[in-house]
C-alpha positions as a Markdown table, in Angstrom:
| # | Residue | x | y | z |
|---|---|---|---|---|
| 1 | Unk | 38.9 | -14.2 | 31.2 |
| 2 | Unk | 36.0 | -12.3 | 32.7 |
| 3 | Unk | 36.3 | -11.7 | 36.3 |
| 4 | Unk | 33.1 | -9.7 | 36.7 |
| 5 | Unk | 30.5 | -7.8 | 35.2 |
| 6 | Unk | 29.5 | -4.2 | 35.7 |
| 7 | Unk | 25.8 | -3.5 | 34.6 |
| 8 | Unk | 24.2 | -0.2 | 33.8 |
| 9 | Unk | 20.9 | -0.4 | 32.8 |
| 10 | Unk | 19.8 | 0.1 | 28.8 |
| 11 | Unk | 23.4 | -1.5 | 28.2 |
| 12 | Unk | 25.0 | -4.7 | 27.8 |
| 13 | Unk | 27.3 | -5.2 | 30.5 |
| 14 | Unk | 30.6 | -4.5 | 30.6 |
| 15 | Unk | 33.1 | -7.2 | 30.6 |
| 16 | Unk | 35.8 | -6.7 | 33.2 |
| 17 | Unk | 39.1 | -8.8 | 33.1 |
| 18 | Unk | 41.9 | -8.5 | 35.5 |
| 19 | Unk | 45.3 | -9.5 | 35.2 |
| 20 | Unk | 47.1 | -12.0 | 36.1 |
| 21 | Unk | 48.8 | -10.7 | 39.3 |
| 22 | Unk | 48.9 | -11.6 | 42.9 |
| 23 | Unk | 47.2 | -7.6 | 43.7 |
| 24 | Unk | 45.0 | -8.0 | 40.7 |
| 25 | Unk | 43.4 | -11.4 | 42.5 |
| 26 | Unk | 43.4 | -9.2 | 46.1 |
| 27 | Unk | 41.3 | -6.8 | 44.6 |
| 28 | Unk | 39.0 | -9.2 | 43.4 |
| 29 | Unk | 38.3 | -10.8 | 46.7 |
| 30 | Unk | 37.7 | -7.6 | 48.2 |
| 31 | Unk | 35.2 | -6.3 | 45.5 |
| 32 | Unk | 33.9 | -9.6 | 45.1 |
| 33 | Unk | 32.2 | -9.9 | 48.9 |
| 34 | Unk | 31.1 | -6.6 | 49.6 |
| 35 | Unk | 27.7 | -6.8 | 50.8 |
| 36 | Unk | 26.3 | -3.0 | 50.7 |
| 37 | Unk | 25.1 | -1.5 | 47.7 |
| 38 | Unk | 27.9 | 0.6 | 46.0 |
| 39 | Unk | 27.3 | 4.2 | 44.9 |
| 40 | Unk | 27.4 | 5.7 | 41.3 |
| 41 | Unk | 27.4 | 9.3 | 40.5 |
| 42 | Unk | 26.6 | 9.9 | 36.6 |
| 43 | Unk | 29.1 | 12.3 | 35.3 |
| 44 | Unk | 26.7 | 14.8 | 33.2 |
| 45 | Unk | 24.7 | 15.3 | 36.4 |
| 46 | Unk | 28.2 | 17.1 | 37.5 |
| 47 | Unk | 28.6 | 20.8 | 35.6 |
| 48 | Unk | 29.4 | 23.9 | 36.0 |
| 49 | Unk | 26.4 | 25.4 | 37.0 |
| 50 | Unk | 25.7 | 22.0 | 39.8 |
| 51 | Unk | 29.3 | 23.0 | 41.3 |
| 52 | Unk | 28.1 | 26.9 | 41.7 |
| 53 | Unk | 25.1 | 25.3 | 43.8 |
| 54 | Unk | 27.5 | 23.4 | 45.7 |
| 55 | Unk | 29.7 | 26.3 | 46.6 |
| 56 | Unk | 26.7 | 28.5 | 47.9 |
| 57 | Unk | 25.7 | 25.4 | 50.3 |
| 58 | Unk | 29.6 | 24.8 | 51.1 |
| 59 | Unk | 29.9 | 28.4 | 52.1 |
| 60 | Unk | 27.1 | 28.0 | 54.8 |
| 61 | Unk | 27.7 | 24.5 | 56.1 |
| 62 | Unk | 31.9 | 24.4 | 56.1 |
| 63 | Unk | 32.0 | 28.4 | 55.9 |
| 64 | Unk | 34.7 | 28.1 | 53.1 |
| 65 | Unk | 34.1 | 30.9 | 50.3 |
| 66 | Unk | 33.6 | 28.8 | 47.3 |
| 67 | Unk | 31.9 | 31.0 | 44.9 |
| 68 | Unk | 33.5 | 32.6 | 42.1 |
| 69 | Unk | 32.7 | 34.0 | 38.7 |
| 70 | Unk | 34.8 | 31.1 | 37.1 |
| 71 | Unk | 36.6 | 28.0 | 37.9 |
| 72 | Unk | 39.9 | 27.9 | 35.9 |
| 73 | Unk | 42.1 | 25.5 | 37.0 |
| 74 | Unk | 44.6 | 27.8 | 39.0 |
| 75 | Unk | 41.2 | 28.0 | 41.1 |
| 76 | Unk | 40.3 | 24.6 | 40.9 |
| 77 | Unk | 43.5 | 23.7 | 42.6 |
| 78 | Unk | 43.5 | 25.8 | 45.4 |
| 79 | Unk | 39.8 | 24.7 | 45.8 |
| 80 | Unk | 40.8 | 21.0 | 46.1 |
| 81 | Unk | 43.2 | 22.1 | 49.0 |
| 82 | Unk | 40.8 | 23.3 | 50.7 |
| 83 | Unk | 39.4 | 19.7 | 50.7 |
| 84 | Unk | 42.4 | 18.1 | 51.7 |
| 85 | Unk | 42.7 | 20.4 | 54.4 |
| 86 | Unk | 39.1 | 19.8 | 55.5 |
| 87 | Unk | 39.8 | 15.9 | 55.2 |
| 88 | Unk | 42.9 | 15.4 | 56.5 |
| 89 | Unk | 42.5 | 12.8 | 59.2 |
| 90 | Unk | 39.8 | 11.4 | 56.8 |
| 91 | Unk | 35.9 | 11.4 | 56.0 |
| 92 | Unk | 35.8 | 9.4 | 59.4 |
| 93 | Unk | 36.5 | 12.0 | 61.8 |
| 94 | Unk | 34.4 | 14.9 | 60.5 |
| 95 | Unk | 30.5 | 15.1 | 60.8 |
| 96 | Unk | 28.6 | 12.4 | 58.6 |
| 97 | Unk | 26.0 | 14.9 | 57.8 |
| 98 | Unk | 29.2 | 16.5 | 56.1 |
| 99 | Unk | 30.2 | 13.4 | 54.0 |
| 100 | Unk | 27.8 | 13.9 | 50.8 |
| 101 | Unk | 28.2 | 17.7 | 50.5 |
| 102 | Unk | 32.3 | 17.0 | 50.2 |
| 103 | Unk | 31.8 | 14.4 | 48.1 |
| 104 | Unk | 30.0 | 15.8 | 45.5 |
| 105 | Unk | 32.2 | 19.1 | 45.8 |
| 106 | Unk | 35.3 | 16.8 | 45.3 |
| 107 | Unk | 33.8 | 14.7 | 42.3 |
| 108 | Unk | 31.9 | 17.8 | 40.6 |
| 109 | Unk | 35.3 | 19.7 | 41.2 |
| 110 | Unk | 37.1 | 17.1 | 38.8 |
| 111 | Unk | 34.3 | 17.0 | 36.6 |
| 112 | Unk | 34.5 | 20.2 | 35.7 |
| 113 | Unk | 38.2 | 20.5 | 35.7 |
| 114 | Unk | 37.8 | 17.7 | 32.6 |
| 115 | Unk | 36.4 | 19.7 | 30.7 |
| 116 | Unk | 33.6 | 17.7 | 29.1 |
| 117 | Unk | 30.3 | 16.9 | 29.8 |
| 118 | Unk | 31.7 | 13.2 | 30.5 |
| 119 | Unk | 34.2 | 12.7 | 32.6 |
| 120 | Unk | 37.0 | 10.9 | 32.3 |
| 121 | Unk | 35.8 | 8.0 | 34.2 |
| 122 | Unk | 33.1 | 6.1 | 35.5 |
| 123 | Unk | 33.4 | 4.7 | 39.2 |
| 124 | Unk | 31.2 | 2.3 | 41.0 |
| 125 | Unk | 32.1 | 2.7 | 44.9 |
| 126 | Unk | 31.7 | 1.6 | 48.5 |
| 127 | Unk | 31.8 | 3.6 | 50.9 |
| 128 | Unk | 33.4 | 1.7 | 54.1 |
| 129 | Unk | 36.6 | 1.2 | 56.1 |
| 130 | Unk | 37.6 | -2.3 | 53.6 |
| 131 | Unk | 40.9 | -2.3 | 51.9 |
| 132 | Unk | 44.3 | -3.6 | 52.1 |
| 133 | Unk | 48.3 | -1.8 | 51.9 |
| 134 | Unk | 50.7 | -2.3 | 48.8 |
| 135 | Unk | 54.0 | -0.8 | 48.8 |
| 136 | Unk | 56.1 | 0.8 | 46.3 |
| 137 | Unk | 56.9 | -2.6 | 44.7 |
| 138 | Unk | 53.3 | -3.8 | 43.5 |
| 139 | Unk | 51.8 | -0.4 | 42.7 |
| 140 | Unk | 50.8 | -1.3 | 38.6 |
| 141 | Unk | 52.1 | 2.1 | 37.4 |
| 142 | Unk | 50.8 | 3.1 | 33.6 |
| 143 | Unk | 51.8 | 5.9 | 32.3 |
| 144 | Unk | 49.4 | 7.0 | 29.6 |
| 145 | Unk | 45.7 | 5.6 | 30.2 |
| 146 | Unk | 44.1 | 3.6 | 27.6 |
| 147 | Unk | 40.0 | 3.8 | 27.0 |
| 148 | Unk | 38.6 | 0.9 | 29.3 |
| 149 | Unk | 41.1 | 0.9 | 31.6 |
| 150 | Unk | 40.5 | -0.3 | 35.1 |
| 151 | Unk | 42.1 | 1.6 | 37.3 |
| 152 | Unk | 42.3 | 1.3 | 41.3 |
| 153 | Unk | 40.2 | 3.8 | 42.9 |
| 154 | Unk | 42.4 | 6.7 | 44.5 |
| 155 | Unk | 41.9 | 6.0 | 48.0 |
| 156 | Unk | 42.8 | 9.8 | 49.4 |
| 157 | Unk | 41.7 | 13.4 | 48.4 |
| 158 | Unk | 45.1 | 14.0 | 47.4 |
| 159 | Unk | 46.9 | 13.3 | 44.1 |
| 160 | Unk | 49.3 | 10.9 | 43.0 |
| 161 | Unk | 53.1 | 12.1 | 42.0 |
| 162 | Unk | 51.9 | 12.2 | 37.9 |
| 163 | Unk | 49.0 | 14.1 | 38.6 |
| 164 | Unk | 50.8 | 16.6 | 40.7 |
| 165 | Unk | 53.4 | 16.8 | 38.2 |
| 166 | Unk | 51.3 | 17.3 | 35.4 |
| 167 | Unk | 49.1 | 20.0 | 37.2 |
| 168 | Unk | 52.7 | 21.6 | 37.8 |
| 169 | Unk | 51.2 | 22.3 | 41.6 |
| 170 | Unk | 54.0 | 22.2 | 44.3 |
| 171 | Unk | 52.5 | 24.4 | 47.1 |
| 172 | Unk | 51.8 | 22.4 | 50.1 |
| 173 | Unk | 52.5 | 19.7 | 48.2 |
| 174 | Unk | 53.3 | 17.1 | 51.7 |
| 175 | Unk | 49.4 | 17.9 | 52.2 |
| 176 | Unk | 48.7 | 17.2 | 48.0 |
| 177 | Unk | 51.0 | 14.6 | 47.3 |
| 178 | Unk | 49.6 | 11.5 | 48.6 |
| 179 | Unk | 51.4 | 7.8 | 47.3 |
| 180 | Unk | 48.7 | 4.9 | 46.6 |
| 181 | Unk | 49.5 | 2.5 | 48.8 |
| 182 | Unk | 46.0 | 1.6 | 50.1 |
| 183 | Unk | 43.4 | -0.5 | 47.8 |
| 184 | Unk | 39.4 | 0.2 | 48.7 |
| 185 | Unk | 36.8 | -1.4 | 47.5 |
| 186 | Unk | 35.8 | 0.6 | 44.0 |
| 187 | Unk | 35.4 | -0.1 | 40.6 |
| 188 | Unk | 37.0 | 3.2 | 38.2 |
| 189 | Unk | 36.7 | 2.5 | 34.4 |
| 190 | Unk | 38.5 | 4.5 | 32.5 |
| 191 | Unk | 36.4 | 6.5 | 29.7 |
| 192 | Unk | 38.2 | 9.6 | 28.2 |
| 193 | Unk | 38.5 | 8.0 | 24.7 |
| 194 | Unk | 40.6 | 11.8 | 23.8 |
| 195 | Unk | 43.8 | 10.3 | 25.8 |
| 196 | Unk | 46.5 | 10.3 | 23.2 |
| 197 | Unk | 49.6 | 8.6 | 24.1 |
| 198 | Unk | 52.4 | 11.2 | 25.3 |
| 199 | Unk | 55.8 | 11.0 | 25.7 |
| 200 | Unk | 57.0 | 10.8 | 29.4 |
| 201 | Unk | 60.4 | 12.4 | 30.0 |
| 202 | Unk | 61.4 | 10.3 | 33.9 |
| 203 | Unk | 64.6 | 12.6 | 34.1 |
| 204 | Unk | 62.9 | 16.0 | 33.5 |
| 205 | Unk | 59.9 | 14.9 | 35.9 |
| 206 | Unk | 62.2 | 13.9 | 38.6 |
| 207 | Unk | 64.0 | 17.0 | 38.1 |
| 208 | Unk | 60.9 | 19.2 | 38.8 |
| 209 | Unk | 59.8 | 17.5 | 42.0 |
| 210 | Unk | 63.9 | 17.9 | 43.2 |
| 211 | Unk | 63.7 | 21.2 | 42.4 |
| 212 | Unk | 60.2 | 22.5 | 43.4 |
| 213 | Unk | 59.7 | 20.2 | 46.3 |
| 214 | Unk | 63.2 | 18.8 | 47.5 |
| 215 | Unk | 62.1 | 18.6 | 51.5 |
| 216 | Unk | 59.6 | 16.0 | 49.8 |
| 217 | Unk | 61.7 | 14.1 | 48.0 |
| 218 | Unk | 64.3 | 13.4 | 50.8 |
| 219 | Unk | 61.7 | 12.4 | 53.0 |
| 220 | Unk | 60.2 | 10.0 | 50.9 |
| 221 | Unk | 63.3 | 9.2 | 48.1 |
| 222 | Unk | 63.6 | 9.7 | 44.8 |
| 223 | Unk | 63.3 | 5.4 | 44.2 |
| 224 | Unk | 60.0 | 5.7 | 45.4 |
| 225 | Unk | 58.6 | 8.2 | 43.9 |
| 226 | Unk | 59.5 | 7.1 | 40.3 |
| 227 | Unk | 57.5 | 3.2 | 41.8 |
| 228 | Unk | 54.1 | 5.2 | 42.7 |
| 229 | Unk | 54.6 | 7.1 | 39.3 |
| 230 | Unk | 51.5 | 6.2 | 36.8 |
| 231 | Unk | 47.8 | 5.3 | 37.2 |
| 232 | Unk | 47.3 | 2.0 | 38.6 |
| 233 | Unk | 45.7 | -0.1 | 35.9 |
| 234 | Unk | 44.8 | -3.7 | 37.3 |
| 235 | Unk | 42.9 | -4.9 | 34.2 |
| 236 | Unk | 40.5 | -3.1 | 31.4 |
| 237 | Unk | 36.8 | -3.8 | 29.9 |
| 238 | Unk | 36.9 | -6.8 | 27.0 |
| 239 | Unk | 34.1 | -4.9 | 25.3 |
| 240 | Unk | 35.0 | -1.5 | 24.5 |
| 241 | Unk | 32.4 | -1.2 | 22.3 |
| 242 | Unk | 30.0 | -1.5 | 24.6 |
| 243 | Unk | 31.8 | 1.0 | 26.6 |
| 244 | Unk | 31.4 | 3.3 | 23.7 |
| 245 | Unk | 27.8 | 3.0 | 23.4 |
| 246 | Unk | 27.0 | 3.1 | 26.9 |
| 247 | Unk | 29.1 | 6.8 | 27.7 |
| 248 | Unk | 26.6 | 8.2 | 24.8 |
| 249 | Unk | 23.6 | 7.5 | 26.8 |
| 250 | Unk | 22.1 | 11.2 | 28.1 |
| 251 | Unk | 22.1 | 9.6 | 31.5 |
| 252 | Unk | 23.8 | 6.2 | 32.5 |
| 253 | Unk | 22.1 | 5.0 | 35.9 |
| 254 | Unk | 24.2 | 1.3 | 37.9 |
| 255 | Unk | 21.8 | -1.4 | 37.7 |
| 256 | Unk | 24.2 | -4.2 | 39.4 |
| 257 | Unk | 27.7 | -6.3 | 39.3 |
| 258 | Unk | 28.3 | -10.0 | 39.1 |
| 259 | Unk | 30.9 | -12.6 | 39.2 |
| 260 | Unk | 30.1 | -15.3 | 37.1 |
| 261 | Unk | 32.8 | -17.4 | 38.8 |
| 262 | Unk | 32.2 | -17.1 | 42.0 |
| 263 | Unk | 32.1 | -20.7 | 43.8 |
């Protein structure tokens, strides 16, 4: 069944089915009446030498030191901190005239931590105070991401347990470590098509978190950290295809979504 449609122009839309679950039909509803126009940021708009501009205007409006020679990801990560840090009570209580600059830094800073041109998704988003709590029994937890994929849009600055795990990055990690348990209204479609399917070892992965960040895990529990472990997939695109085609386009612009069942 096709729950909505997400249209970028000199494409056919994409085809966007949800499962069958009671948070899967939650997230509809809230995507499904928002009223604004959402925001899209084209991923090869995001490089290297975009993030370098960034860092010279983050150095004089936040008066963080930013600029570097390179970016490798031991850099990258202390980088992103510096965002959490800055956005720890949230983009609310921080200047608006601030809220574009760190939100190109944070997405350009993933960008180019991807490694491609294209990054590894494409994310249609509002930018408002909607959204609903889950807890550790509805999070959809996948462990390896499929190509089309849609995924719930991460709704802090902060990483979930996997990615935190998988960038091996403990330090500060109450500040980095943040569970999903809140839904916003965005659309994220999975898009790196390189994603081979890995082998997930549970025991050695709650090992490392026991033994690089035990005050962490007997705050929160082992029990729920293995529940918010994985990407939260709520559905994927029928035609991948499509999908294909369109994340070959030099430049992929939003034209508009629909709901062809809406009553």
């Amino acid at each position: 069944m096709v729950n909505f449609l997400v249209k970028f122009y000199g494409a056919p839309a994409l085809q966007c089915s949800l499962y069958d679950t009671k948070l899967a039909q939650r997230y509809l509803e809230l995507i499904k009446y928002q009223t604004d126009t959402p925001i899209f940021r084209d991923p090869p708009r995001y490089t290297l030498d975009y993030f370098k501009e960034l860092a010279v205007e983050a150095k004089q409006v936040l008066g963080g030191d930013w600029i570097r020679d390179s970016y490798p990801l031991e850099i990258t990560t202390l980088l992103h901190k510096d965002i959490e840090k800055y956005l720890a009570t949230g983009f609310e209580n921080i200047p608006q005239e601030h809220d574009h600059l760190l939100h190109e830094l944070h997405y350009c800073l993933h960008a180019i931590e991807s490694g491609s041109q294209r990054n590894s998704w494409l994310q249609v988003e509002w930018f408002n105070n909607d959204g609903f709590n889950i807890d550790a029994d509805e999070y959809p937890a996948k462990i390896n991401l499929e190509f089309g994929d849609l995924r719930l849009q991460n709704p802090y600055v902060g990483h979930h347990p996997l990615f935190v795990y998988e960038q091996k990055d403990s330090s500060n990690i109450q500040q980095t470590c943040k569970f999903h348990d809140f839904v916003k209204p965005g659309i994220n479609i999975v898009v790196d098509s390189k994603n081979k399917t890995k082998s997930f070892d549970m025991e050695a992965y709650l090992k490392w978190f026991q033994t690089h960040a035990p005050k962490f895990v007997e705050q929160h529990s082992v029990e729920k950290i293995k529940k918010f472990t994985g990407h939260p997939i709520v559905g994927s695109v029928i035609n991948k295809s499509d999908l294909e085609l369109l994340i070959q386009q030099p430049i992929v612009e939003f034209e508009y979504i629909s709901f062809p069942n809406l009553h």
